[in-house]
N, C-alpha and C positions, 0 to 999 in steps of 0.2 A: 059169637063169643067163644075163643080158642078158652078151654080147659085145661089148667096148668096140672094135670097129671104126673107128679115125679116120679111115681113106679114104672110111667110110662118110656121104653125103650124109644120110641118113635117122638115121643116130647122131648126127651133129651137131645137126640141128634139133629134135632130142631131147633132145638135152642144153644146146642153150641155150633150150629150153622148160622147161629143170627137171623133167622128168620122172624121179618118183620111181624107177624100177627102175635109171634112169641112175646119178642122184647116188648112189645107194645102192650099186653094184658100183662107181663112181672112188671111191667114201670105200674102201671092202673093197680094193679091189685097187692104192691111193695112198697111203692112213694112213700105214706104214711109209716109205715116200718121205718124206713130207712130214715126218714126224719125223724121217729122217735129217737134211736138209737144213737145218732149223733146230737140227740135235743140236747143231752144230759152234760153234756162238755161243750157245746158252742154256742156262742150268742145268735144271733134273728141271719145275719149278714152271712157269718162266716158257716152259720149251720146249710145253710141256702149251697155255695161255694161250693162245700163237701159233697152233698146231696147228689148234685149235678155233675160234679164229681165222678161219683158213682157209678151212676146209670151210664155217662159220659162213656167211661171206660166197656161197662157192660155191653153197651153198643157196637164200641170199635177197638175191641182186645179180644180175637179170636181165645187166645191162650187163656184171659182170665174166665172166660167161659167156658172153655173145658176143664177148668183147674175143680168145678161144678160138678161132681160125681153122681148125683141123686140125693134122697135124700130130702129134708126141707130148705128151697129155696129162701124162705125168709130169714132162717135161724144164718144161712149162710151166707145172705146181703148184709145183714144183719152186724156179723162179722166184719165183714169186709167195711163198713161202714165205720163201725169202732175204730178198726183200723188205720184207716185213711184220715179219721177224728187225729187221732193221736199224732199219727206222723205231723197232720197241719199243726197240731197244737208248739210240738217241739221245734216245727220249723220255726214258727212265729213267738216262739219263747227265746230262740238263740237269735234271732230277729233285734227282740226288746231287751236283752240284757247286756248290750251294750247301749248303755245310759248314755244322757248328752256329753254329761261331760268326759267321758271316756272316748265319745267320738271326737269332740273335738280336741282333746289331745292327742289321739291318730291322726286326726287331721295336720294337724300343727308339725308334727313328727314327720308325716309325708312330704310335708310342703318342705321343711327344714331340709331331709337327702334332696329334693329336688333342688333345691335353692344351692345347698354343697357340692351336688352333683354339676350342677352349670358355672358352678365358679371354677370348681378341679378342670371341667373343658378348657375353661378361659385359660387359667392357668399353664396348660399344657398348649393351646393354641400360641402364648407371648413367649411360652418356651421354646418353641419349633421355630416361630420366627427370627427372635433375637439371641440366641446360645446356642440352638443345633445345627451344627453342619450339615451340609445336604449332603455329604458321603453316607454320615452316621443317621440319616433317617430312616432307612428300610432296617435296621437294627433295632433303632428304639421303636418303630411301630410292633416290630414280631416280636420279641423282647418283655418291652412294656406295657404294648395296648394290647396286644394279643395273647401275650404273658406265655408265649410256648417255651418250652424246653431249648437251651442252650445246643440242643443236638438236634431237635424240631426245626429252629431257627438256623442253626447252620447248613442243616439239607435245603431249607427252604431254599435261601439265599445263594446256593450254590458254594459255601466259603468253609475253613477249616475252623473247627469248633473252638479251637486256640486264638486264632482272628479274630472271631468273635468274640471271644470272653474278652479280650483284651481292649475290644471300642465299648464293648459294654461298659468297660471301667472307666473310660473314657466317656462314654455318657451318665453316669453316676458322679461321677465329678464336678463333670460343667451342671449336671442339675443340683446338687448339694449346693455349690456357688450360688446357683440361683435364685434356691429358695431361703437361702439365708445370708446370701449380700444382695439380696434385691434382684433388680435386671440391667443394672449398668454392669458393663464387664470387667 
């Protein structure tokens, strides 16, 4: 049976080396600690969670094992257990407080852009087809879909920013026509 000595120099470096006979007697001789400590704010399920949690970390966090200066180990699992309470709690409180029906008006809400978002495609698809010229398409793609700069768009394209502006108004046109006389021309 290792002896959990904390004044002990050589217990320490031991145990923030994770050596196994260490972690093995503070799990045996802290369990019960560390579940009291989180008894007090979590039910049977989520206390269990925490717990395992815990030692979890203890086991495979070199750093949070050295964050362990001496001292009483329990009073400082102990911590560290309240700790980790709290954070779960707040996670799982921002979790619950969006009620059903809050969800599913996000729901609703998501689905709606989605649904407006595939119609604007369509739309822009019958536009390309039956109103834009294939001259003026590399205009309205950098332009519109791509929404760069008028001087963006004219380096792209190799063209003077003046030529451009001027199909641009030229596609502003045939699209106003569009969406407000329909699609026959």
């Amino acid at each position: 049976m290792v002896v959990c000595s904390m004044n002990s120099d050589d217990w320490l470096s031991r145990f923030h080396a994770g050596k196994r006979s260490i972690m093995e007697e503070c799990y045996r001789e802290h369990f019960d600690a560390v579940m009291q400590a989180v008894g007090k704010m979590l039910s049977f399920a989520d206390r269990e969670t925490v717990v395992h949690e815990v030692f979890y970390r203890l086991l495979s966090d070199p750093a949070m094992r050295t964050s362990f200066q001496g001292g009483s180990l329990k009073a400082w699992l102990r911590t560290v257990a309240r700790n980790r309470a709290i954070d779960y709690l707040r996670r799982h409180r921002r979790e619950r407080e969006l009620d059903p029906r809050a969800a599913s008006e996000l729901e609703r809400s998501q689905a709606r852009r989605r649904e407006e978002a595939a119609e604007a495609k369509l739309l822009i698809d019958r536009f390309r087809r039956k109103r834009l010229p294939e001259k003026l398409e590399p205009i309205f793609e950098t332009r519109f879909l791509q929404q760069l700069s008028q001087r963006e768009a004219a380096r792209k394209l190799g063209m003077r920013r003046t030529t451009l502006a001027y199909q641009e108004q030229q596609i502003r046109d045939l699209l106003r026509r569009f969406l407000l006389g329909g699609e026959e021309p």
